[in-house]
C-alpha positions as CSV (number, residue, x, y, z in Angstrom):
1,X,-1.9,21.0,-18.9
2,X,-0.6,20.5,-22.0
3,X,3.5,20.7,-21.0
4,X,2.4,18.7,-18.2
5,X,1.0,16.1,-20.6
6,X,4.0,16.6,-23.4
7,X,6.5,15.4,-19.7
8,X,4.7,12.6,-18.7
9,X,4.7,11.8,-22.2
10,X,8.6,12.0,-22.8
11,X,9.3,10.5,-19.2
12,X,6.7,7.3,-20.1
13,X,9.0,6.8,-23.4
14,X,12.4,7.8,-21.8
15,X,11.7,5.1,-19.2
16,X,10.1,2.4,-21.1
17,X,13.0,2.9,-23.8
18,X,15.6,2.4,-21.3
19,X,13.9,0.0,-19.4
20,X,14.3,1.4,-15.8
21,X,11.9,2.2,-13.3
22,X,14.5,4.1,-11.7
23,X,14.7,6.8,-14.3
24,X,10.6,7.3,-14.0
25,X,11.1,7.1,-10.4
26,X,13.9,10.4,-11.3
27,X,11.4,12.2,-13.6
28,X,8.6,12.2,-10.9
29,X,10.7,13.3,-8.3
30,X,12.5,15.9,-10.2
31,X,9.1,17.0,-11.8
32,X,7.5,17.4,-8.4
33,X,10.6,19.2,-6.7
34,X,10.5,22.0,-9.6
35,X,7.0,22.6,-9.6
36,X,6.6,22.6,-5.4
37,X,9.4,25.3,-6.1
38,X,7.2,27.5,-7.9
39,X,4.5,26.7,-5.9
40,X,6.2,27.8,-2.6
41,X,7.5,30.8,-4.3
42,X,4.0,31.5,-5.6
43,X,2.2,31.5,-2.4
44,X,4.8,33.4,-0.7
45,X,4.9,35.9,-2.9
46,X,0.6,36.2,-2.7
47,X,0.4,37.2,0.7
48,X,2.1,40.6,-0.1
49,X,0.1,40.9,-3.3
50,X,-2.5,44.1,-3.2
51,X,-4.6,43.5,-6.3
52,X,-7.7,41.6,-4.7
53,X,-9.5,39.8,-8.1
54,X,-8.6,37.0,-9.8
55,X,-6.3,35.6,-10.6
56,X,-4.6,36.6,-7.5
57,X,-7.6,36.4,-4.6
58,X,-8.2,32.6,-5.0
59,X,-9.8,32.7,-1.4
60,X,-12.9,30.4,-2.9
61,X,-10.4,27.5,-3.0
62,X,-9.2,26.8,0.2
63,X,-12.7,25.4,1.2
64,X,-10.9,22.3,2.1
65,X,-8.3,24.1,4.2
66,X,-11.0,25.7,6.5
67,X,-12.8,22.5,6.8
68,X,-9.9,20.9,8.1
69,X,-8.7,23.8,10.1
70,X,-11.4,26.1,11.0
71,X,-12.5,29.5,10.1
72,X,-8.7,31.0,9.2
73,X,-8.1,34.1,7.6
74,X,-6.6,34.3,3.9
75,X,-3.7,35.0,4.8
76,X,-3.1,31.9,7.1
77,X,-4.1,29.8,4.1
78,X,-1.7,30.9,2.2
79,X,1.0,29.9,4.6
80,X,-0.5,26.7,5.0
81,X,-0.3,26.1,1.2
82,X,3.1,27.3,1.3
83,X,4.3,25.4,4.3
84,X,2.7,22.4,2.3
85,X,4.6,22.8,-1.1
86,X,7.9,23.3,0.9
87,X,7.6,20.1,2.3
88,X,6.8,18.5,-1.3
89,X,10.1,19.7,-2.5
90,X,12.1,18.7,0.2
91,X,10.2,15.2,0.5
92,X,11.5,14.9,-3.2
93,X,14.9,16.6,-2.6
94,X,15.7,13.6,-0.4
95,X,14.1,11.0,-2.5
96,X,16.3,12.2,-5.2
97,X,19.3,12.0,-3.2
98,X,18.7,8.4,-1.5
99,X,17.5,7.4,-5.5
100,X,21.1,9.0,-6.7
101,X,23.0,7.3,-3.5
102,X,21.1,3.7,-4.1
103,X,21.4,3.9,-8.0
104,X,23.9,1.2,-8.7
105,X,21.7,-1.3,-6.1
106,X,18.8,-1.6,-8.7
């Protein structure tokens, strides 16, 4: 939390200093495509995992995901959260590039 807190920080300044909305606009999306990165990458790499305690069996908190989609296995959750985070990144992969092609319009 706290490198997450010391970003926001620096991006809040960075972006007030300059005085564009634009470069906070850049900050979220670039934050948000590197962390749904590791997240994809993280949940892929959990369904293979053997060791079954935490931190790696996390099965208690994809309550939500069941509700939503039934009774599904571990496994499927996992995919789902995966599936999920891949889409973040490249929802913010092309945010980034229409930001980048539209920058000179703001």
């Amino acid at each position: 939390m706290f490198v997450f807190s010391v970003y926001g920080l620096f991006a809040s300044l960075a972006t007030t200093w300059l005085n564009q909305w634009k470069y906070g606009l850049l900050f979220f999306l670039v934050f948000w495509l590197v962390r749904s990165i590791g997240e994809t990458l993280y949940f892929f790499l959990e369904q293979f995992i053997e060791p079954k305690h935490y931190p790696h069996y996390i099965d208690e908190h994809f309550w939500l995901i069941r509700r939503i989609f039934g009774n599904i296995s571990y496994q499927q959750c996992l995919i789902i959260m995966q599936v999920m985070f891949q889409v973040i990144a490249m929802s913010s992969i092309v945010g980034i590039i229409a930001l980048l092609f539209a920058w000179n319009q703001f």
